[in-house]
C-alpha positions as CSV (number, residue, x, y, z in Angstrom):
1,X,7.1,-16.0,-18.4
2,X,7.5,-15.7,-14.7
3,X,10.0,-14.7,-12.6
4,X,12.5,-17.1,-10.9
5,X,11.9,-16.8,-7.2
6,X,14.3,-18.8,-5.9
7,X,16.7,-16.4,-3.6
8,X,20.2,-16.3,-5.5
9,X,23.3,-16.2,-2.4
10,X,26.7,-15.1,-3.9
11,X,29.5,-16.9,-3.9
12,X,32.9,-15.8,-2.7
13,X,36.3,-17.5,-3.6
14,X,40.2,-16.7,-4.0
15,X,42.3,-16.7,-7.0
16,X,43.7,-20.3,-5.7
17,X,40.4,-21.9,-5.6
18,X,39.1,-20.1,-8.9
19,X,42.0,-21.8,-10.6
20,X,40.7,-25.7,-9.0
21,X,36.8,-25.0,-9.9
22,X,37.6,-23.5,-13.1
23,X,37.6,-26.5,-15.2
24,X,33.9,-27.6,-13.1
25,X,32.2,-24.6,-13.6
26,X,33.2,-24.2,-17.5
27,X,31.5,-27.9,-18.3
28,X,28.8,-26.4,-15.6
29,X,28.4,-23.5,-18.1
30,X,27.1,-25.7,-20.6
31,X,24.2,-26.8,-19.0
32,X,21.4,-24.4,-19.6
33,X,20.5,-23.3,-16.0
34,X,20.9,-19.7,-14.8
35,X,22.5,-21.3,-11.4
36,X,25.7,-22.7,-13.6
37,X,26.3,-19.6,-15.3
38,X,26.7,-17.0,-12.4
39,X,29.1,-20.0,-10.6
40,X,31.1,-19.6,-14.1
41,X,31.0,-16.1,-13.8
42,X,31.8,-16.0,-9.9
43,X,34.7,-18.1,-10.8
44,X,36.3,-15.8,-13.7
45,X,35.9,-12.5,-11.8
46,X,37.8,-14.1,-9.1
47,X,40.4,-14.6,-11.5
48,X,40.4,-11.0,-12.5
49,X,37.9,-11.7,-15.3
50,X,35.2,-9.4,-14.0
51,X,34.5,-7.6,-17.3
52,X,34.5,-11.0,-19.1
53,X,32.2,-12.4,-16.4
54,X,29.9,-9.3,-16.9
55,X,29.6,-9.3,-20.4
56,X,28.7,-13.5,-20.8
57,X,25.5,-12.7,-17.8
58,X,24.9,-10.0,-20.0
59,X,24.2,-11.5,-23.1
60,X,22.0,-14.2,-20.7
61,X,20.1,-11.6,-19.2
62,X,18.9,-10.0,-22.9
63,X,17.5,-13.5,-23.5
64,X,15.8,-14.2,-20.5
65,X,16.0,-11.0,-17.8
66,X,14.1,-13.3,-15.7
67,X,16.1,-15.9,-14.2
68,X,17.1,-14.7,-11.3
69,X,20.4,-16.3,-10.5
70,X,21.9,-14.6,-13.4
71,X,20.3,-11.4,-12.4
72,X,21.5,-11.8,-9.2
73,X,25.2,-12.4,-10.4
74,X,25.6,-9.6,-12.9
75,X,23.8,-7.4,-9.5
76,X,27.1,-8.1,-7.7
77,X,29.5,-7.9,-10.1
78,X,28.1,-4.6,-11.2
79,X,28.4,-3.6,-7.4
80,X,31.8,-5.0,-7.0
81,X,33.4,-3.1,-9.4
82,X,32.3,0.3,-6.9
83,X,33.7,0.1,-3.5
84,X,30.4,1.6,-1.5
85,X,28.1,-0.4,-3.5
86,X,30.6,-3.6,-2.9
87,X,30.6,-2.9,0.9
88,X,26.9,-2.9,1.3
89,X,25.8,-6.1,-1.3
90,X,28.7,-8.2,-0.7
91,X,27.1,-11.5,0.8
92,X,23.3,-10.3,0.3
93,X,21.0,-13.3,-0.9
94,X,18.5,-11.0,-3.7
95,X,15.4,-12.7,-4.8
96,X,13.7,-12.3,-8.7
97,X,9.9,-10.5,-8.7
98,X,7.6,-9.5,-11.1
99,X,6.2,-5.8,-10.2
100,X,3.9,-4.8,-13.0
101,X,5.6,-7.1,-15.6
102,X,9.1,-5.9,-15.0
103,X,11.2,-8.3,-13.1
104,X,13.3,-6.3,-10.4
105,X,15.7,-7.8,-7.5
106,X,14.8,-7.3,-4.4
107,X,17.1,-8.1,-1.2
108,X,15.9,-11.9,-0.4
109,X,15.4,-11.1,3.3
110,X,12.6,-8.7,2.8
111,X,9.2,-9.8,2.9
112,X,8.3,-10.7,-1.3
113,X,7.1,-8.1,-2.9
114,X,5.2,-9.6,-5.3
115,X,3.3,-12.2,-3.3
116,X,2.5,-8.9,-0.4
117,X,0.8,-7.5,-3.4
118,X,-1.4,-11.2,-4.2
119,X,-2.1,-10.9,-0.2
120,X,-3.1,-7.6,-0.2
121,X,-5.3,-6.4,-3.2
122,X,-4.6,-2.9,-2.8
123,X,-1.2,-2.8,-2.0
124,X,0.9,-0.4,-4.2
125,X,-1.7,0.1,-6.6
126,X,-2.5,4.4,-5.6
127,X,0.5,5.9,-6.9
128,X,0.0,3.8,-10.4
129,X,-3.5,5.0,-10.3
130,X,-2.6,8.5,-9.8
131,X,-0.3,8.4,-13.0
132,X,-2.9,6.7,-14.8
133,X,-5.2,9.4,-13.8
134,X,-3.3,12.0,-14.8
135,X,-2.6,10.7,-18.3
136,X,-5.9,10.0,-19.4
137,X,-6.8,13.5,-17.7
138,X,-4.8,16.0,-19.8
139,X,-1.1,15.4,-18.8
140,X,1.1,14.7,-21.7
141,X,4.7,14.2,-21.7
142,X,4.2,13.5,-17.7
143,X,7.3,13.1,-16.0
144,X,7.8,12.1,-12.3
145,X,10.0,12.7,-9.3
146,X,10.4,8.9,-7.5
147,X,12.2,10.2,-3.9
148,X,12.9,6.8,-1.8
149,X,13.2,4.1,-4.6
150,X,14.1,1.2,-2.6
151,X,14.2,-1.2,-5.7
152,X,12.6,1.2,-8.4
153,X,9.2,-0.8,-8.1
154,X,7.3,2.9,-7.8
155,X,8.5,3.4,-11.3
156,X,7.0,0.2,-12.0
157,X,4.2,0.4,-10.7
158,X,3.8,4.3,-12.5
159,X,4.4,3.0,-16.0
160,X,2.2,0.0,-15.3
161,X,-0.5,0.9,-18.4
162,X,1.8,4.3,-19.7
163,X,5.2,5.0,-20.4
164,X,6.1,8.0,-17.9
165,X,9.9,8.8,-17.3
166,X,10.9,9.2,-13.9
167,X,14.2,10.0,-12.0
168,X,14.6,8.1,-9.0
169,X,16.5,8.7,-6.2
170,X,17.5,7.0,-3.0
171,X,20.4,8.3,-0.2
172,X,20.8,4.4,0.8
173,X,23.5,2.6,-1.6
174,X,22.1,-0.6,-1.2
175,X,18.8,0.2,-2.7
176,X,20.7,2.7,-5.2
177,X,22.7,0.0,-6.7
178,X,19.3,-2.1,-6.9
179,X,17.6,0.4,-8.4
180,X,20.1,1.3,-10.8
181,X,20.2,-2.4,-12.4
182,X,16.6,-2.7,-12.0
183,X,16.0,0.2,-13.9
184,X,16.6,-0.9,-17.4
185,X,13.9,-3.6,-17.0
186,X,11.4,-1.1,-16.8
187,X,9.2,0.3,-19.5
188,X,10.6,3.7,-20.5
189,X,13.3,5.4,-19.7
190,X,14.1,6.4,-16.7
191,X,17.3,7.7,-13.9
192,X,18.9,6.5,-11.1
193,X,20.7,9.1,-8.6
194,X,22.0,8.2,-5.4
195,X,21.3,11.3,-3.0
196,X,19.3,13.0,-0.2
197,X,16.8,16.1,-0.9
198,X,16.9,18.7,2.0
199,X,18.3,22.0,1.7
200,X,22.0,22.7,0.2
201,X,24.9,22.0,3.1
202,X,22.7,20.7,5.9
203,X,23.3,17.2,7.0
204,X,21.0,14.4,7.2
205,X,21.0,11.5,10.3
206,X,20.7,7.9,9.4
207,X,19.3,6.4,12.5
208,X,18.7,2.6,14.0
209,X,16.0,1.9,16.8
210,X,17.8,0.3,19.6
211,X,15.4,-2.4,19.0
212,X,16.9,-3.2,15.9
213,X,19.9,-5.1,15.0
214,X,19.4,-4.5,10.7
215,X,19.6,-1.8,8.8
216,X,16.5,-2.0,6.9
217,X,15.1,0.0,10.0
218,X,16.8,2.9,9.3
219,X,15.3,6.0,9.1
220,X,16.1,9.8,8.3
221,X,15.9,12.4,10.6
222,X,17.5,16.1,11.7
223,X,17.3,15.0,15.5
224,X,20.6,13.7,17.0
225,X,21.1,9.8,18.3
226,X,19.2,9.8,21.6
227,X,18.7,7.2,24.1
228,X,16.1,5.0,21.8
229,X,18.1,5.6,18.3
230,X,21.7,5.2,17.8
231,X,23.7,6.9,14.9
232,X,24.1,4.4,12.0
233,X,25.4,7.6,9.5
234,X,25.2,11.2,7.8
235,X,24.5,11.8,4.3
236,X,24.6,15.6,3.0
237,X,21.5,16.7,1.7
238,X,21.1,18.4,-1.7
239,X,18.2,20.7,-2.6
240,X,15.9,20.2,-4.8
241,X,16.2,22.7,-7.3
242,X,19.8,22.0,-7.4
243,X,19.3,18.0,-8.6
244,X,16.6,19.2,-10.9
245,X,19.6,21.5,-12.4
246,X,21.6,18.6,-13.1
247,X,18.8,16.7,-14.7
248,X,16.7,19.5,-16.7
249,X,14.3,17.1,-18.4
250,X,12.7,16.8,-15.4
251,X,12.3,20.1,-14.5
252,X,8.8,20.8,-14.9
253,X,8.3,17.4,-13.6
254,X,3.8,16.9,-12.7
255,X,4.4,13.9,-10.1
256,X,6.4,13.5,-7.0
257,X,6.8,10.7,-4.6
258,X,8.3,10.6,-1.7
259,X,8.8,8.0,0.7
260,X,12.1,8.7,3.4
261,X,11.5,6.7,5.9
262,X,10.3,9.5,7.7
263,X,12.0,12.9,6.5
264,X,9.1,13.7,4.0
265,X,7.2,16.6,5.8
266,X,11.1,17.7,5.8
267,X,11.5,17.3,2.1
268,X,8.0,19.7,1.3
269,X,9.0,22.1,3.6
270,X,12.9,22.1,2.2
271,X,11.1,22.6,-1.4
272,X,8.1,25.0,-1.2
273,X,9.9,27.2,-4.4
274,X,9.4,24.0,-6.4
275,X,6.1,22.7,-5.4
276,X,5.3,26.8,-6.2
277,X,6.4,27.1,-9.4
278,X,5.1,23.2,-10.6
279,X,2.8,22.4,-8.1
280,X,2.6,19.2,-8.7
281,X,0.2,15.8,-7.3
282,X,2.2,14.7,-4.5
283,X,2.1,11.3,-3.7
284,X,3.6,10.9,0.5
285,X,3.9,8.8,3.6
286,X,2.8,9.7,6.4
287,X,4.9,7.3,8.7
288,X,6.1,8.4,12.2
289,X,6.7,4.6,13.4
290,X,10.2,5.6,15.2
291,X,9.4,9.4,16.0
292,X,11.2,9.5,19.7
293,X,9.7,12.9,19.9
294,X,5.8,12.7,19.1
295,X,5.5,16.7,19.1
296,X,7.9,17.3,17.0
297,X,6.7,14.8,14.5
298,X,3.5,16.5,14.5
299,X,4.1,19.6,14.0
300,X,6.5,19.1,11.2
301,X,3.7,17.2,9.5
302,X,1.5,20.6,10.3
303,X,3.5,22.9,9.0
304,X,4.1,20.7,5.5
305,X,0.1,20.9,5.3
306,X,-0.1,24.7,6.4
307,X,2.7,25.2,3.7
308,X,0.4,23.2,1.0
309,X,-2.6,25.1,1.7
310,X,-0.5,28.5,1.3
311,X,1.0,27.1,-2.2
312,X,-2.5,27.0,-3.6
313,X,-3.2,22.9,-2.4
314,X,-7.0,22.5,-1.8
315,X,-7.0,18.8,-0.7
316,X,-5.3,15.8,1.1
317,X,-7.0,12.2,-0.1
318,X,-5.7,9.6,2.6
319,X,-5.0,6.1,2.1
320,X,-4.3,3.4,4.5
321,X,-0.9,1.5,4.5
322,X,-2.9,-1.5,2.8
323,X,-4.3,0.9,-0.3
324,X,-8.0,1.9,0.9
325,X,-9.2,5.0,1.1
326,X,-9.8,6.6,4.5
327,X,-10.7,10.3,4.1
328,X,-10.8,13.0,1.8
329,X,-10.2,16.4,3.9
330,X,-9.8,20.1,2.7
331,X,-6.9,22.3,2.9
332,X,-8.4,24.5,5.6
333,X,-10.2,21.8,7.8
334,X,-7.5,21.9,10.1
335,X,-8.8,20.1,13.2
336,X,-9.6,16.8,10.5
337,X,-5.8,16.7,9.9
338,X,-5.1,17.1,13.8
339,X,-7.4,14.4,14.3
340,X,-6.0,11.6,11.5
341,X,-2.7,12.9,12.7
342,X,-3.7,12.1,16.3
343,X,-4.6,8.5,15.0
344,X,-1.5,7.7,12.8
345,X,1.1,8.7,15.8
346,X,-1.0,6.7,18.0
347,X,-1.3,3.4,16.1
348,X,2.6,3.8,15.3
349,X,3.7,0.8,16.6
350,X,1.5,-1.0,13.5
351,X,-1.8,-1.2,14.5
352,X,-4.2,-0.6,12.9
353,X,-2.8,1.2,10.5
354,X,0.6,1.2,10.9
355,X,1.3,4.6,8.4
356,X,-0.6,6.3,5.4
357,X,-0.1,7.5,2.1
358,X,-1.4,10.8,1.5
359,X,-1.8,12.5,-2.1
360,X,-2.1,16.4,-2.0
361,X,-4.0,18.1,-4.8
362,X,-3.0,21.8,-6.0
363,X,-6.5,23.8,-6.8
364,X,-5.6,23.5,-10.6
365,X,-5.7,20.1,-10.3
366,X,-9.0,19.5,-9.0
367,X,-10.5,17.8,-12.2
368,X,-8.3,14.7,-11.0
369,X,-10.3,14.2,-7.9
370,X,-13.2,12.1,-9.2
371,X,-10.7,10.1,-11.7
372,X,-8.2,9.6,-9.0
373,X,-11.1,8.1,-6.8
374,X,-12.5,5.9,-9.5
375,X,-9.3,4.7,-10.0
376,X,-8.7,3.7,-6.6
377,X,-11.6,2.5,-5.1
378,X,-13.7,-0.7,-6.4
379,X,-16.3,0.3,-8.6
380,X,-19.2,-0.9,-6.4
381,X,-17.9,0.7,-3.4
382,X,-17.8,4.3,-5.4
383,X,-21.0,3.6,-6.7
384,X,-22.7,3.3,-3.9
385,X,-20.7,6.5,-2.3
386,X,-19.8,8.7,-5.6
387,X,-22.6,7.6,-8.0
């Protein structure tokens, strides 16, 4: 069954008008269309009802998690009932996709998902790859670190063939909450936690291009506002080690991903006595679209790989924001990294190749390298190149 993909726009009303429609949308709720129920239940939480609301969409959405006005109505009466979920959902239009056979909301005014990936083949298809990989590649019990979850669609796109927990974590309430209801639609069992991984205390700078006027924009950085960025707001940062405390399962956890809108090098070199003692496949964007300060964007990035190569990581496979491969490089071929570093920071304004993905390979890892490029390049093309 496929997703509903008309967008879903919630409805607001007083207790006064509640009281008129009510009588409306309860012969509404007995026509079978997703649209009349989340009106019926839009009308009873405005009435103070919220719980009963809940629990009738509820009961809908076991029997068909697809249509996505119900979805969409249970979404913000889940988010109403917490005040800094409530403050950034109230009003937003979400839209129903299917990622990887799980059908997740998504905010209506971003580009669909689901049809990006039909226009572009290769489109989030790596990370799933690499989890696939790894799997069929002597890695049981695999769990993954998902850092930046947006809507959860990495965990999708992860359990896409196997069932591979994953805790996923996002700093941004809007994509939280998302995350946290998409969640459950997703094969396996997996966690949703709203932080930001840096080091214990320090403080974290949510920042808006001037450019912009939305805040799906932002972007994370330790710099201060400056004359191209303006201060938007600060999130505290936890460390690793400490969140991995508060969820032990994950622990030992074999696959991390990390996509923070540009605080990633920060998050590697904030972690090195976890990447150490697991040294796990890391999966990372390489995006410096809104860098005001070009140096210091590169040599973060340097240092993340200079700290890699002295953990025991032997090499960086890097993939173009569109899913195809562009190079392979070693740990210690220094002036290749300068040189695809050169090009990303100059074609930061989104062309051609607006960022990258790269995935870092500890030296006990190495018998993934040929699966991992099998995987994620088309079988003719590594035939001719590989065979």
């Amino acid at each position: 069954m496929n997703a509903n993909s008309t967008p879903y726009q919630p409805q607001s009303m007083n207790a006064e008008e509640a009281e008129l429609f009510l009588p409306l949308a309860e012969a509404m709720a007995q026509q079978p269309t997703g649209e009349n129920a989340a009106r019926y239940a839009e009308t009873l939480s405005a009435l103070g009802r919220r719980d009963e609301a809940m629990e009738k969409l509820r009961v809908i959405v076991q029997q068909n998690p697809r249509d996505g006005a119900v979805r969409g109505a249970l979404f913000h009466l889940e988010c109403g009932a917490v005040p800094i979920f409530a403050s950034v959902t109230a009003h937003m239009p979400t839209l129903l996709v299917e990622i990887y056979g799980a059908p997740l909301l998504q905010p209506a005014m971003h580009v669909n998902l689901a049809e990006q990936m039909v226009r572009i083949p290769n489109l989030n298809r790596t990370l799933g790859a690499i989890a696939n990989a790894m799997v069929e590649n002597g890695y049981p019990n695999l769990h993954a670190l998902d850092l930046g979850s947006y809507i959860g669609s990495s965990v999708a796109e992860i359990n896409n063939t196997h069932e591979i927990s994953c805790l996923s974590v996002d700093c941004w309430p809007r994509h939280h909450a998302l995350t946290r209801h998409n969640l459950p639609f997703i094969r396996g069992e997996h966690i949703a936690v709203m932080a930001a991984i840096g080091r214990d205390g320090e403080v974290l700078n949510i920042l808006l291009p001037n450019r912009y006027t939305d805040a799906d924009h932002i972007f994370l950085s330790t710099a201060p506002p400056d004359a191209e960025n303006r201060l938007i707001d600060t999130v505290p940062t936890v460390a690793m080690s400490t969140l991995l405390r508060q969820y032990p399962a994950f622990a030992h956890f074999k696959l991390l991903k990390l996509d923070l809108e540009g605080n990633e090098a920060g998050v590697i070199l904030s972690a090195a006595d976890i990447l150490q003692r697991n040294h796990p496949v890391i999966f990372w964007e390489y995006n410096n679209e809104y860098a005001a300060d070009l140096r210091k964007a590169h040599l973060e990035t340097r240092q993340s790989f200079e700290l890699l190569k002295s953990l025991g990581y032997q090499k960086h496979l890097f993939y173009a924001s569109s899913g195809e491969l562009m190079a392979v490089v070693n740990a210690d071929q220094s002036e290749q990294l300068n040189s695809l570093s050169a090009f990303l920071l100059s074609s930061r304004r989104g062309w051609p190749v607006p960022y990258c993905d790269i995935c870092s390979l500890h030296q006990d890892d190495m018998r993934l390298l040929q699966p991992i490029l099998q995987k994620t390049i088309s079988p003719e093309v590594f035939a001719a190149v590989y065979g």
